[in-house]
N, C-alpha and C positions, 0 to 999 in steps of 0.2 A: 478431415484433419490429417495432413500427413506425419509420419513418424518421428521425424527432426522438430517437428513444430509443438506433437505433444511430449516431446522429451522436453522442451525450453518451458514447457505452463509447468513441468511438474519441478522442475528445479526453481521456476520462478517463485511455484507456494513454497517448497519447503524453505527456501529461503526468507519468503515473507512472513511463515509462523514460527523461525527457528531463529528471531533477530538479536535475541541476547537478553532482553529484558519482560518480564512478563506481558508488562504493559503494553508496548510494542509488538508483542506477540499476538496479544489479544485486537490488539485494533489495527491494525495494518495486515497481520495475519486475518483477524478475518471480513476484515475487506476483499483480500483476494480470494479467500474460501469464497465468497460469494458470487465474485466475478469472474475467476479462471477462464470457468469454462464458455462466458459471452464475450469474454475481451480480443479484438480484433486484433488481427493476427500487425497492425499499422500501429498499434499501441505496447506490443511487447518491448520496443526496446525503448520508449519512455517508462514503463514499470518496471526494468531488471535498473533502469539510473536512479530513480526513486529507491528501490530496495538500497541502492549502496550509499544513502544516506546514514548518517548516524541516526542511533534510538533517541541520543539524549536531543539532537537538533529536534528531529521530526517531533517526539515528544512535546517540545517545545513551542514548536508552531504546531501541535494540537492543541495545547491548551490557553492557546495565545499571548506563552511568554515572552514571544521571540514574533515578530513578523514575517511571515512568509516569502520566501524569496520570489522575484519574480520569476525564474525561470518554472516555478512550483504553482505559479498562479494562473487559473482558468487551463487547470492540466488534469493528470488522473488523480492529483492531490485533492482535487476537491473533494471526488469521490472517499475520500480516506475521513475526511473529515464531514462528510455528511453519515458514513458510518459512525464514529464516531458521537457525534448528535443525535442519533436515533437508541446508538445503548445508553448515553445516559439520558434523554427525555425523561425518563421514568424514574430515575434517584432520586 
């Protein structure tokens, strides 16, 4: 990994668990705690567009109050929401 590349993952998390909202923090943030460090270097600048989503949108199409845009469909959004799915399986 060269030095430009892990400066863009580490601003990508802190951005992804420092989004404004707890909520968003916890589930978007730690989606990418999880994936950081296997996300292809062809997929960063699909997830810094995803980060500059709003909390209350993304929120929203987590919990399917809002339909997902297509631009967010069969993307790394899925991923966001199959994390999602897996923390509350167990609630």
């Amino acid at each position: 990994m060269t030095a430009a590349l892990d400066v863009r993952r580490k601003r990508l998390l802190f951005r992804a668990t420092h989004r404004g909202t707890k909520e968003a923090d916890a589930i978007v943030g730690g989606f990418f705690r999880e994936v950081i460090a296997s996300l292809p270097e062809d997929k960063l600048d699909e997830a810094e567009a995803l980060i500059e989503e709003s909390d209350l949108d993304m929120m929203d199409w987590i919990m399917g109050r809002l339909e997902i845009p297509a631009q967010w469909r069969n993307s790394l959004f899925d991923g966001v929401l199959e994390y999602y799915r897996r923390l509350t399986k167990h609630i």
